[in-house]
C-alpha positions as CSV (number, residue, x, y, z in Angstrom):
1,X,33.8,-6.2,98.7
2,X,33.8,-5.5,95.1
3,X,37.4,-6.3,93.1
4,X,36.7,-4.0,89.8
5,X,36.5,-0.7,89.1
6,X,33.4,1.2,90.6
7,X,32.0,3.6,87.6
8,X,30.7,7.0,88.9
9,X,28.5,8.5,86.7
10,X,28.4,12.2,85.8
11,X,27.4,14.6,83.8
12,X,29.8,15.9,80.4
13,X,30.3,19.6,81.6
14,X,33.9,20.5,82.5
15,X,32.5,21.7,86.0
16,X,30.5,17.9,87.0
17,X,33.0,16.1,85.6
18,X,35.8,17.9,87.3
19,X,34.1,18.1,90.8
20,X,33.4,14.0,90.1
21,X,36.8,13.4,89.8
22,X,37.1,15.5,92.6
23,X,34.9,13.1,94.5
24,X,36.9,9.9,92.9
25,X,40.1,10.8,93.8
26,X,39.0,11.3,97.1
27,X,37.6,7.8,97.4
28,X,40.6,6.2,95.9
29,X,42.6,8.0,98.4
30,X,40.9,6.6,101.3
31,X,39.9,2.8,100.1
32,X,42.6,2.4,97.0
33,X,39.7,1.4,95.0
34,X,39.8,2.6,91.9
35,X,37.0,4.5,90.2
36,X,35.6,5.0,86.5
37,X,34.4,8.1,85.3
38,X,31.1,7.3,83.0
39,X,29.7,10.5,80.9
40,X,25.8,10.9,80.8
41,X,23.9,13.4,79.1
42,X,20.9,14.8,80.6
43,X,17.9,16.9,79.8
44,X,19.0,19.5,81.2
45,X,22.2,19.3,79.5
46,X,20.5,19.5,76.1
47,X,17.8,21.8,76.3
48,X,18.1,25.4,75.2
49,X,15.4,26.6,78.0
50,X,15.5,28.4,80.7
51,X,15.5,26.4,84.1
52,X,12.6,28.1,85.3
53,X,10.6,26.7,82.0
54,X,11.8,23.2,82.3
55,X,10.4,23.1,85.7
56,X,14.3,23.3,87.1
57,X,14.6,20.3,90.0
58,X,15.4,17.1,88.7
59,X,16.7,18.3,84.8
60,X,19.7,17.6,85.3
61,X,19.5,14.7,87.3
62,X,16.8,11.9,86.2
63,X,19.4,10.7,83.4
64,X,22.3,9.5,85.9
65,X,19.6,8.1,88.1
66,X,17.9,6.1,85.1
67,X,21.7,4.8,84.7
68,X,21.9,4.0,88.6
69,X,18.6,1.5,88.4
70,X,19.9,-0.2,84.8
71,X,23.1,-1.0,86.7
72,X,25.2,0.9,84.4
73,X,26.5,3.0,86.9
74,X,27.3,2.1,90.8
75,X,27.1,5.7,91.9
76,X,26.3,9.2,90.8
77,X,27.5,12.7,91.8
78,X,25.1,16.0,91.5
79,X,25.8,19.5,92.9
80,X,23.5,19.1,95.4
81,X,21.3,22.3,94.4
82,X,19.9,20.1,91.6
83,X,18.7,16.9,93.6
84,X,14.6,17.4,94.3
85,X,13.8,17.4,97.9
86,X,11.6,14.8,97.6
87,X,13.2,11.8,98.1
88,X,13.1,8.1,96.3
89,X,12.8,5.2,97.9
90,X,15.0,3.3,95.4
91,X,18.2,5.5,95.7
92,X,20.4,6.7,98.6
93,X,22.1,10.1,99.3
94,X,24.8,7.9,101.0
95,X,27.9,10.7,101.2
96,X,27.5,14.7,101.8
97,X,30.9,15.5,101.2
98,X,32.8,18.4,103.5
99,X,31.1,21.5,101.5
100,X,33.1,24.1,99.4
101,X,32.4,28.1,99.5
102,X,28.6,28.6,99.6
103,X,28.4,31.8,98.2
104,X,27.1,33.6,94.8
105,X,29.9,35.7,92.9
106,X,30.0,38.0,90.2
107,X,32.3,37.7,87.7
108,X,33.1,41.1,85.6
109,X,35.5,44.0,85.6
110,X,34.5,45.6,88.6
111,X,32.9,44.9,91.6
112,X,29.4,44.8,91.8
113,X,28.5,48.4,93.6
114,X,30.8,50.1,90.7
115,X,29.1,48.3,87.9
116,X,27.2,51.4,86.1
117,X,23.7,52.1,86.4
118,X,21.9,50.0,83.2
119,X,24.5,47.3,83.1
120,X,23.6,44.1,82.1
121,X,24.2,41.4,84.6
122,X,23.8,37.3,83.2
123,X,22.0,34.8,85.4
124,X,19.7,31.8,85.3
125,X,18.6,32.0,88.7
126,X,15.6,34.0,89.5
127,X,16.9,33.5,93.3
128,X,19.4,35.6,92.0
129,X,17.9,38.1,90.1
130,X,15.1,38.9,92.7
131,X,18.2,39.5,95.5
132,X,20.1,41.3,93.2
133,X,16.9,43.7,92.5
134,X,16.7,44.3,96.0
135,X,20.3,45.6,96.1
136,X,20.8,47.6,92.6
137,X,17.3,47.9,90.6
138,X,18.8,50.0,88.3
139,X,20.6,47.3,86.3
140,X,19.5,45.0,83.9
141,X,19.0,41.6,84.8
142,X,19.3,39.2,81.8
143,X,18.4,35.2,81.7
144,X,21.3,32.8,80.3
145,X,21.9,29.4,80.3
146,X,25.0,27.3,79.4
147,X,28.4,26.1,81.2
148,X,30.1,28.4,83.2
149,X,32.3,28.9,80.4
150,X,30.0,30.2,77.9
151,X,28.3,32.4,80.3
152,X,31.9,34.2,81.3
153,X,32.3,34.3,77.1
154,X,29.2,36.4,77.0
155,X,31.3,39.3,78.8
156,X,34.3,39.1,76.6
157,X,31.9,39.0,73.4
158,X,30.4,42.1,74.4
159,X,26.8,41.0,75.0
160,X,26.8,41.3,79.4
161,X,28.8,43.3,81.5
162,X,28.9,40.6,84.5
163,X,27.6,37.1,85.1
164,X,26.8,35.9,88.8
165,X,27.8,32.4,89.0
166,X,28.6,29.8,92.2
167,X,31.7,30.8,93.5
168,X,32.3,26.8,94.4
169,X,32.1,26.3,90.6
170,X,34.4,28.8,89.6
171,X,36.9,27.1,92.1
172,X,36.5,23.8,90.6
173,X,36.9,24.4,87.5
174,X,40.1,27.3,88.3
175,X,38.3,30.3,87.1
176,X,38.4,32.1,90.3
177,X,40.8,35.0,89.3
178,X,38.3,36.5,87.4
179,X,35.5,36.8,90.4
180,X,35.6,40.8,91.1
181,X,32.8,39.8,93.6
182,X,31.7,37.6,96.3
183,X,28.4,38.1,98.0
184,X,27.6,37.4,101.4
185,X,24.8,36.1,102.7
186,X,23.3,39.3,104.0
187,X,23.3,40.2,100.2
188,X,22.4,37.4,98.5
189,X,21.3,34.1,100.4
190,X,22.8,31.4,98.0
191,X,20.2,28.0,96.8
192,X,19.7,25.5,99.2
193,X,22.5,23.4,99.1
194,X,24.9,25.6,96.7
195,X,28.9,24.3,97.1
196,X,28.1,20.9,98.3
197,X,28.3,17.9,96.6
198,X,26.1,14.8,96.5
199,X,26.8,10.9,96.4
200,X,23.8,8.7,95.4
201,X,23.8,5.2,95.4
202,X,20.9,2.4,95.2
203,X,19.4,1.8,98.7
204,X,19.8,-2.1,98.2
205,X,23.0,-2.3,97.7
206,X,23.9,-2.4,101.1
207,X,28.1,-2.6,100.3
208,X,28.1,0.6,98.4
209,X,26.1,2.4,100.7
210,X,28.9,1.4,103.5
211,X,32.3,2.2,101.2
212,X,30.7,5.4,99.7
213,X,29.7,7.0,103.3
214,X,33.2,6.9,104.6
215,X,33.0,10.9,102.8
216,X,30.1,11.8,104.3
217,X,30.6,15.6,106.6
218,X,28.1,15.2,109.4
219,X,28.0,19.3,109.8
220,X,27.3,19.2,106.1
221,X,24.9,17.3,106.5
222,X,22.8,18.8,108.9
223,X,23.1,22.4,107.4
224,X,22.0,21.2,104.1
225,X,19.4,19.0,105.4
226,X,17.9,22.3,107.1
227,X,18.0,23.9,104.1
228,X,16.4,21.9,101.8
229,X,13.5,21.1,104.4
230,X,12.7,24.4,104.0
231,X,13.0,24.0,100.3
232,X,10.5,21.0,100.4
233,X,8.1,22.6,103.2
234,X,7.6,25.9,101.4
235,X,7.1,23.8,98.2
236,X,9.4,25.3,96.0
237,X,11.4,24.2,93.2
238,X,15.4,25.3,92.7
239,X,13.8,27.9,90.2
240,X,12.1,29.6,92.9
241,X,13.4,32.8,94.0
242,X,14.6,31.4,97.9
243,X,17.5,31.4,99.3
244,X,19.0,29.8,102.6
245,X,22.0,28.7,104.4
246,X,23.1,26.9,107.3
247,X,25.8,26.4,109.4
248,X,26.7,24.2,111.8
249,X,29.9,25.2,114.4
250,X,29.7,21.9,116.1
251,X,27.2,22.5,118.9
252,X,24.8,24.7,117.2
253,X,22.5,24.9,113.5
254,X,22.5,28.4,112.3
255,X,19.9,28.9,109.6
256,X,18.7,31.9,107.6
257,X,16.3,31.5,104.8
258,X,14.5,34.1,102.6
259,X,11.8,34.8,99.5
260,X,11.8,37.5,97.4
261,X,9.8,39.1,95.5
262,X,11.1,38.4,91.5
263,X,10.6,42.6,91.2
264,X,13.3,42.6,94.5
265,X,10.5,45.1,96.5
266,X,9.4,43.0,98.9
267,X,11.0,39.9,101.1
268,X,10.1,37.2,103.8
269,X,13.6,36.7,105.7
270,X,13.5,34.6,109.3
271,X,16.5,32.9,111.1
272,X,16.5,30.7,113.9
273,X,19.0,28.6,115.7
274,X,19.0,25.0,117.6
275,X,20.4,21.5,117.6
276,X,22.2,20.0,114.9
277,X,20.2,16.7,115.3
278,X,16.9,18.9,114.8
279,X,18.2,20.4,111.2
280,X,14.2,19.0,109.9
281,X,12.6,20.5,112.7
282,X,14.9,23.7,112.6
283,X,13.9,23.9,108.7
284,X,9.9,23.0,108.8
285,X,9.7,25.6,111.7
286,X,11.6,28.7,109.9
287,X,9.6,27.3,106.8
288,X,6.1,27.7,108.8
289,X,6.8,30.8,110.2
290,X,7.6,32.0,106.4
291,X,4.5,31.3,105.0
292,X,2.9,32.8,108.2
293,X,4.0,35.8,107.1
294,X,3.4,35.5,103.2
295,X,6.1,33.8,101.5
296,X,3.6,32.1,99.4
297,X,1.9,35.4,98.2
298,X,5.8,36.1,96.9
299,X,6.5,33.0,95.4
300,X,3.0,32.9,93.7
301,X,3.7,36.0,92.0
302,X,6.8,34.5,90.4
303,X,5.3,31.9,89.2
304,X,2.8,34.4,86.8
């Protein structure tokens, strides 16, 4: 087994790097092995674009795995939302960690069906705004990018009345006094994979694959693996405006999925139910019966 340090590589923001050590200290607690937390900037990081314009899956991640295959990293953690569905050979999600509060929340001074008709509400998810159309069209929906802190400054400087944020992050990084909200999923589906955590490794190196899956949550797993099936089947990107969840109690898969329209008017929502060791079937299925009854057509019209 390996006598130094493992580094974990992550990315600068106060939110990654806090849920990495998050992920690190848990490690350390279970082997004793000590761990190395190794900054990376990424694309995503740097750019002042929207995530829709940057093509969203994959910004933020490409960097740390470029640093997995030079070997200057052992392993990486993402927020799973931002891994593509499509997998590489090369590299492998080896640990799903137990997964932290799935939903969307609003941060602001009231709660979301008191905020006043025109308010402007911050987000850089059009998964968001298209749900969030669908329950209050009368506000104003307005894109922002950033940290979490900077977006939560926009309310204090006057220029948004609320943000909607991941309640998980706002957890993580002990912000979650100022949520006056938290959606469920009735309102507002969150991104496939939103509050869970992901451990990449390289496929080849069959030690680190063995120490790191000692975290991995099997009933994680097999919700998120739902999800994101139907993520990858309906061929959509984290920008896209589709949201599902799924939850596994043990014996059975719950899963929910939806697409909306980006104007909030019109929605494709389907839920289904089976065996935890059929979360890709469970997910291709739901995902087929989507399109069946036009979930394309909605997410085409985003995409204009």
């Amino acid at each position: 087994m390996i006598s130094r340090p493992l580094k974990l590589g992550t990315r600068r923001s106060l939110m990654a790097t806090t849920q990495s050590r998050m992920v690190a200290d848990a490690y350390t607690e279970l082997t004793g092995h000590a761990i190395e937390l190794v900054g990376v900037t990424t694309f995503g990081d740097v750019s002042k674009a929207h995530l829709a314009q940057l093509g969203g899956t994959g910004v933020f991640v490409s960097a740390l795995r470029d640093k997995l295959l030079e070997g200057e990293i052992d392993f990486a953690v993402h927020s799973l939302k931002d891994l593509p569905t499509k997998a590489d050979p090369r590299i492998e999600l080896v640990a799903l960690p137990a997964r932290h509060d799935h939903r969307d929340a609003l941060v602001g001074p009231v709660a979301f069906a008191d905020l006043p008709a025109g308010a402007r509400v911050g987000t850089g998810s059009p998964r968001r705004v298209a749900m969030l159309r669908a329950l209050r069209p009368d506000l104003e929906y307005v894109p922002i990018r950033g940290n979490a802190e900077t977006r939560i400054g926009k309310i204090a400087a006057g220029e948004l009345d609320a943000v909607v944020l991941a309640a998980a992050g706002l957890n993580r990084i002990g912000r979650t006094a100022e949520i006056a909200d938290l959606f469920g999923i009735d309102q507002l589906l969150p991104a496939p994979g939103q509050g869970a955590l992901a451990v990449e490794c390289l496929s080849d190196r069959a030690d680190l694959v063995e120490f790191l899956s000692v975290l991995d949550d099997p009933r994680t797993r097999s919700a998120v693996t739902a999800e994101r099936t139907i993520l990858a089947a309906l061929e959509a990107g984290c920008s896209a405006p589709v949201g599902a969840f799924g939850l596994d109690d043990g014996q059975t898969l719950h899963l929910t999925a939806a697409v909306v329209a980006i104007d909030g008017r019109q929605a494709v929502r389907k839920s289904t139910a089976g065996s935890p060791s059929e979360a890709e079937d469970l997910g291709r299925r739901l995902a087929a019966e989507m399109l069946h009854e036009g979930a394309d057509r909605l997410m085409g019209e985003q995409s204009h």
